[in-house]
N, C-alpha and C positions, 0 to 999 in steps of 0.2 A: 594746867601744867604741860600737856601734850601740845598745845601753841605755841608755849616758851621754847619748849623744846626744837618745834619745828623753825620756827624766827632765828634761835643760834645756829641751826644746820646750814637753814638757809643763807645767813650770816657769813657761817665760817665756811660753807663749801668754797666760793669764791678763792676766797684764801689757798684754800688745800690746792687747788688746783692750779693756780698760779705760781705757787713752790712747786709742786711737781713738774709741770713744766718749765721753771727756771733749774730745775734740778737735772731735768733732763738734756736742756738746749746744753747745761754746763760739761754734763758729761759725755756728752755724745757730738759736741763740738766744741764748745768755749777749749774746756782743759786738752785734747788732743791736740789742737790749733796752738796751742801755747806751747805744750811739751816740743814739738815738732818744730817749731821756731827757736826754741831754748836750743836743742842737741843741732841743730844747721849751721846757727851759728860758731858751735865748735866743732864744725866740719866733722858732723857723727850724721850722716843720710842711710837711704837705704831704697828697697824699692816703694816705687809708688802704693801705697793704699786705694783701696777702690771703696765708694758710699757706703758706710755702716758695715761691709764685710772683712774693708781693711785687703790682708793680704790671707786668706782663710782659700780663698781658691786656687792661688796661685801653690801653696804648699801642699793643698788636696793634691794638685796635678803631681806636681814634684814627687811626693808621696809612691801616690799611684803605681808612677812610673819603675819608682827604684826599687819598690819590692814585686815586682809585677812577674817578676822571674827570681828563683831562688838562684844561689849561688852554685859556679859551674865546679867548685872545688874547695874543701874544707883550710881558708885562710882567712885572715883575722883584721884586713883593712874594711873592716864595718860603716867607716862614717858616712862614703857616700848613699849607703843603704839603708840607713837609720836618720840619719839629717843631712839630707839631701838640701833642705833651703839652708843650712851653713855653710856647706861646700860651694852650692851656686852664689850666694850674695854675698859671702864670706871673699869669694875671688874678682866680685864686681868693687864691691864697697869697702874691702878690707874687712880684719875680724873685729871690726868694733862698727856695729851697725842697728840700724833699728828698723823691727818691722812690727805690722800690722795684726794682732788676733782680733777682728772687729775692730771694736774703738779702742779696744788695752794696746799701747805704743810697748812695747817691750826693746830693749836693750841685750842685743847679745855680748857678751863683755867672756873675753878669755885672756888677759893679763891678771897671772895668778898673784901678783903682788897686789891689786885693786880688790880683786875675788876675796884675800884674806881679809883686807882691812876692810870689805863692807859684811864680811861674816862675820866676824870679830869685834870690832867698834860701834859696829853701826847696829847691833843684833837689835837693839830694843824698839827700832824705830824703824823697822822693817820687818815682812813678814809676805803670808801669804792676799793674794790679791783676792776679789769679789768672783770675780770670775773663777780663779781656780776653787776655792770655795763651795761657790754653787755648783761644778762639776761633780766633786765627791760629796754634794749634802746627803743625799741618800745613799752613800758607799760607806764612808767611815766617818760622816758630819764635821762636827767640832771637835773633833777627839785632837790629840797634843800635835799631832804632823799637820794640822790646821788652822789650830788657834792664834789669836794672837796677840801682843801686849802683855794685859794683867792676867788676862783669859791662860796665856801660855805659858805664864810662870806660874800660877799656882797651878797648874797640871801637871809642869815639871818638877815641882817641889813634893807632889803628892807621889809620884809614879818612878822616880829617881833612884826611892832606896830599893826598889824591887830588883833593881839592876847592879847592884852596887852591891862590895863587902862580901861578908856571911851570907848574907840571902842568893848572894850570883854564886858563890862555891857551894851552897848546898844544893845547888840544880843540878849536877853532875851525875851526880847517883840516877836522877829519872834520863839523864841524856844517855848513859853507860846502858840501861836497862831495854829501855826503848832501841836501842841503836842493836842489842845485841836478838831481838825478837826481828828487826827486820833484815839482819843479817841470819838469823836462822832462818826465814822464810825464802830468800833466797838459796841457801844451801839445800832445803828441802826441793824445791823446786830446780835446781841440777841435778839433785838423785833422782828424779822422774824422768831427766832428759832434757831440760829444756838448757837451752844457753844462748839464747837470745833475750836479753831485756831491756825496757824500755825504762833507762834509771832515774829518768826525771817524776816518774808514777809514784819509786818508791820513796824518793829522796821527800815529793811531797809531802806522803804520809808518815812520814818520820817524824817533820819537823812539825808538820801539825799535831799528830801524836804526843811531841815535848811539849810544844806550846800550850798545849793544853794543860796536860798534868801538872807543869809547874807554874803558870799563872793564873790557870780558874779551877784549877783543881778539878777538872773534869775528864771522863773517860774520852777516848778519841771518838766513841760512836756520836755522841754528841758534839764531840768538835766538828767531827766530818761533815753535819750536815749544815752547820755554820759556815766550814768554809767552803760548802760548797755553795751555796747562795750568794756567798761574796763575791767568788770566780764569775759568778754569772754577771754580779753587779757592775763588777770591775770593769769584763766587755762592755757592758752598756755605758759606763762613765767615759772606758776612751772613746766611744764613738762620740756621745755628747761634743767631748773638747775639740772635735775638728769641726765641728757647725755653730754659727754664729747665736749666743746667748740675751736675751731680753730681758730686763728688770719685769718680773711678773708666770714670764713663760714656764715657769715648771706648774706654774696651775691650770694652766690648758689640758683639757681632759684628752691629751693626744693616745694614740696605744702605748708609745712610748712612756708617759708620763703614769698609766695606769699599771702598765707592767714593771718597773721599777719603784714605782711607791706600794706596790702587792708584794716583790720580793724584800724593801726594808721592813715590813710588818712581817715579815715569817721570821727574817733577820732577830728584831726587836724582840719577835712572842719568843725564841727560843732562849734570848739570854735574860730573859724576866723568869725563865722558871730556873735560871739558874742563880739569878740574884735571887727569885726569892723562895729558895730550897735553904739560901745561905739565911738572909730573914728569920725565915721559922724556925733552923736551927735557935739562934738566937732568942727569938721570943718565946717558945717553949723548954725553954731552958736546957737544951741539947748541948750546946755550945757557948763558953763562954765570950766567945766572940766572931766577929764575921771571917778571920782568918787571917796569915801573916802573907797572903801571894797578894797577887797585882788584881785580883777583884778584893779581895780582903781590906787592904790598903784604899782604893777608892770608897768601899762599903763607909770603913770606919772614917776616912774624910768627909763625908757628906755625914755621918751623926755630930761630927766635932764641929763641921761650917755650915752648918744647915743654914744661918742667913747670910752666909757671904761674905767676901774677905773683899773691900776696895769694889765691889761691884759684880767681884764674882760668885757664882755660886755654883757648886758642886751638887744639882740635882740626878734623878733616875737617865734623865737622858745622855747628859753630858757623860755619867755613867755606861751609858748603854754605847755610847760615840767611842769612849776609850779602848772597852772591849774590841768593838770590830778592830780599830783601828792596831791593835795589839794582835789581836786573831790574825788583822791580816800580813803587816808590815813585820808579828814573830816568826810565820813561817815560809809566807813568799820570797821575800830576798833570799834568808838563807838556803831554803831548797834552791833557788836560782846559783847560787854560791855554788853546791855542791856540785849543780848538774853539769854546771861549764867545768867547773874543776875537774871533774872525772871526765868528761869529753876531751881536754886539754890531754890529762895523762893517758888517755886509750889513744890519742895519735903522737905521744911521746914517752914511749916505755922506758927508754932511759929515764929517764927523771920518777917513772914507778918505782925501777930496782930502786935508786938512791935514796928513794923515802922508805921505801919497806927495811932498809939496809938502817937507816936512821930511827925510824921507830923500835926495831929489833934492838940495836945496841942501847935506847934510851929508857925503854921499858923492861928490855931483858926477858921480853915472850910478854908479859903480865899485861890485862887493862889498861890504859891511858889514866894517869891521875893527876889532879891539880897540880902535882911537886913535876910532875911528866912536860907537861906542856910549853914552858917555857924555855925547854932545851930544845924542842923539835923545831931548829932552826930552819932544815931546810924546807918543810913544812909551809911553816908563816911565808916565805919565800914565793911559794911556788901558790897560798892562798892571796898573797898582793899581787902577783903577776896574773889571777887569775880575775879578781879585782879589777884590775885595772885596764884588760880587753874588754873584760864583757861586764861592765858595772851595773850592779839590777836597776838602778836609776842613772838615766843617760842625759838629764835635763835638772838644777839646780833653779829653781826659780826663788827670786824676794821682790819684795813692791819696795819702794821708798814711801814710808807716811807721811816725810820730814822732807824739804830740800837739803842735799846732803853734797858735797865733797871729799870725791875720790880721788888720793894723790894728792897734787899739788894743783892742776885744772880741771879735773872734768867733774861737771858739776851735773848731781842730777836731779832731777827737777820732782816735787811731790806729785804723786800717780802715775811715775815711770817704773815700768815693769823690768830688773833685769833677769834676763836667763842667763845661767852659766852653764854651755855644753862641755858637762863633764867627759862626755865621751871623748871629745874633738881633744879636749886637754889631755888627758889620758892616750893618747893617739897621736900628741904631736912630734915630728921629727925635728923640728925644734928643739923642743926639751927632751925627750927619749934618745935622742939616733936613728942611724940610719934603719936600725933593726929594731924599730916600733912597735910594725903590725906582726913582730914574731913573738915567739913563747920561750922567752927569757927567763926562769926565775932568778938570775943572779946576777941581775938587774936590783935587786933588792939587797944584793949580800954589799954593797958598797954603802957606807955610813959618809959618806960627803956629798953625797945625792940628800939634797933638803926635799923630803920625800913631803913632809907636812905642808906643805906648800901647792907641790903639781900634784899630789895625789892626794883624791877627794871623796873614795866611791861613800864613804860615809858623811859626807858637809865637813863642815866645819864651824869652830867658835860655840857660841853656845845653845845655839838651835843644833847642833850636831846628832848623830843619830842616840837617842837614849838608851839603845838594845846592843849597841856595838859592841862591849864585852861579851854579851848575853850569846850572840853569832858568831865571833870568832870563836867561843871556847867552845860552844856546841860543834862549829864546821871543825874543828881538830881534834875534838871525842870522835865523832863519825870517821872523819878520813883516817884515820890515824889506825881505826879499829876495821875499818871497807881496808885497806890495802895490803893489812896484815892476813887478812883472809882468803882474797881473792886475788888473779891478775885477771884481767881486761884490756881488748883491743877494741876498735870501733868497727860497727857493724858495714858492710858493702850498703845496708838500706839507710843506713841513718845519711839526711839530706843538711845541710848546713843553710841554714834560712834563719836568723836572726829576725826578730818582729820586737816592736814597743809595742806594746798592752799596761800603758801607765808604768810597766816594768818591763826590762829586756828579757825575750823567752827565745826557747828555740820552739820555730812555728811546726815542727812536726814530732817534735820529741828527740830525747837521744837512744839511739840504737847501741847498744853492747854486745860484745863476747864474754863470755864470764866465764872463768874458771876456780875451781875450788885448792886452795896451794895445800900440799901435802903437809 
């Protein structure tokens, strides 16, 4: 038997290995060489690619350079700072160009009428690439900002109604409560004296704080140390995506690969005792079920699909992928939301009074409530202007799986990557005016502006963001209830330095003046 065995090995290794390597020649030249012929001919070039690294150095440099000195005064033209290779190859090549990550040929494409219709028409047959993939496998894996095809619909289908309806208005009560403990710690902390704060610390622990109690139903002490493993991973993931990726290389026993597969097992072990706290409930009869939040909902999908719906399956990990993924995309944007928001209003106090003036009349002193929020016009205003400077995602990425047709000619070919710089769109003088890089909110108070179109900080179509209700109503419980409390100007220390870390941050934090309003 151990003969036979060895005769097929021997047999079929041959084989294996001749596919890997026609697998390899294909993707690491046949298909680049083709792509790269396809978009030439319809006059789409870009800079030259260099062997296997592509164009990974030349935007290292670029990079480098532009954040290499923070900014000499708090204003708001970002793009050369933040994407520096769109502003450089953007004015060589025009804005429709293609460069190099290694062998992924990507597509910068910023005509918002193509952007719509490949978010929209095209959503099923485009998705996330191998490479971006492999980047966050140990950050937040397969989870729904990942998947893709059948994989990403029934993830969507399962995690949807947590955001949706009745289940999104009764999250209010924990946002209202939460929001009102870190505005009391603040107030406590000016009665001792202090009035300097760094609001991006607190805005974190807010949001994580919510995210926690209303999707995993867990205390912040336990969230916190979730996300704080995350934060650590996240650093490590954007370094990964500026150095060249290998089919195989994350199993090199490198430091890098040891200390990032050390922090997904601490990641993993914590949210296993919190799936299976929820388990026991249910097996020992505590509980008649695993619960109605966003681990709940997963829980009870994998008892109902345990062998898979079309191929998919809903096990512990894919489980364990959504959390992060939730943990981390519930409360980094929107603390990102908040922090630029209040940085915006601490260097335009006008536009404070007029909210506090507006909150006052719509609430009449009392809590912010569901029936509240949709009168605080100027609010929403001044959260899309805020949106749309500094969008926590500055980079819209999709593959083509399919060869596909945008418009009327430009055709693009399977295994082209596009990115769309939401930022640069968000920033264009073009579409905005001449008063782009300012703090407009009434910019938004106009309804003939097709705002659905140039403005994107959440996607679009139906990969669109699934927590988007979930953040806007949270960022206008919070603001809504911070400005009726407090006024704030911005601190002489706080430094203006915009940084990507997979999301836009401020690289030193925001500095404050807090005051407590009579």
């Amino acid at each position: 038997m151990d003969l036979v065995m060895l005769m097929i090995i021997v047999i079929l290794c041959p084989y294996f290995l001749l596919k890997l390597a026609c697998e390899t020649i294909s993707c690491y030249f046949l298909t680049p060489r083709r792509i790269k012929k396809i978009m030439a001919k319809q006059g789409v070039r870009g800079p030259k690619p260099r062997f296997l690294v592509g164009n990974i150095l030349d935007m290292a440099s670029l990079f480098a350079k532009s954040i290499s000195q923070d900014m000499d005064s708090i204003h708001h033209d970002i793009v050369p700072r933040l994407l520096p290779h769109f502003v450089t190859w953007s004015n060589t090549y025009g804005k429709r160009f293609v460069y190099w990550n290694g062998v992924e040929p990507r597509l910068c494409l910023t005509d918002t009428e193509l952007i719509k219709e490949l978010l929209s028409k095209y959503s099923s047959i485009s998705g996330k690439s191998w490479l971006q993939q492999q980047g966050s496998k140990h950050f937040i894996g397969r989870g729904l900002l990942m998947a893709n095809g059948e994989d990403w619909y029934h993830q969507r289908h399962i995690v949807a109604p947590a955001f949706m309806g009745d289940k999104l208005k009764s999250y209010s009560g924990y946002m209202v409560e939460c929001s009102k403990q870190t505005l009391q710690s603040l107030e406590n902390a000016i009665k001792k004296g202090k009035t300097e704060f760094e609001i991006g610390e607190y805005m974190t622990r807010l949001t994580a704080d919510i995210i926690s109690r209303t999707e995993f139903d867990s205390n912040y002490e336990k969230g916190n140390q979730i996300l704080h493993l995350l934060t650590v991973l996240q650093n490590l993931c954007a370094q990964s995506s500026r150095h060249l990726c290998f089919p195989g290389s994350r199993f090199f026993p490198s430091k890098y690969n040891r200390e990032i597969k050390s922090l997904k097992m601490e990641v993993e072990r914590l949210l296993m005792e919190i799936i299976q706290s929820r388990k026991d409930g249910v097996e020992i009869g505590r509980s008649s079920s695993y619960g109605n939040d966003l681990l709940g909902m997963l829980l009870n999908g994998m008892q109902k699909k345990r062998y898979g719906i079309n191929g998919f399956s809903l096990n512990l990990q894919v489980i364990m992928d959504e959390c992060k993924t939730f943990f981390f995309a519930g409360h980094e944007t929107t603390a990102l939301l908040l922090t630029w928001t209040i940085m915006l209003l601490a260097t335009n106090p006008s536009w404070q009074d007029k909210l506090r003036a507006e909150v006052k009349q719509v609430c009449n002193g009392n809590i912010p409530s569901l029936d509240h929020l949709p009168k605080l016009t100027l609010l929403n205003m001044v959260i899309n202007e805020s949106l749309r400077l500094y969008p926590p995602a500055s980079l819209l990425p999709r593959m083509a799986f399919e060869d596909i047709t945008l418009g009327d000619n430009l055709h693009i070919p399977k295994g082209l990557s596009i990115w769309v710089p939401v930022l640069a769109i968000h920033h264009s003088e073009e579409i905005w005016g001449k008063d782009v890089n300012e703090f407009n909110p009434d910019r938004f108070a106009s309804k003939s502006f097709v705002h659905n179109r140039h403005f994107i900080p959440f996607g679009a179509g139906p990969r669109n963001c699934v927590g988007q209700a979930f953040a806007l109503m949270e960022a206008k419980i919070i603001l809504s209830m911070f400005i009726s409390k407090f006024s704030f100007t911005i601190s002489n220390k706080y430094r203006h330095a915009p940084i990507n870390v997979l999301t836009m941050k401020p690289k030193y934090g925001v500095q404050i003046l807090l005051k407590t309003l009579n």
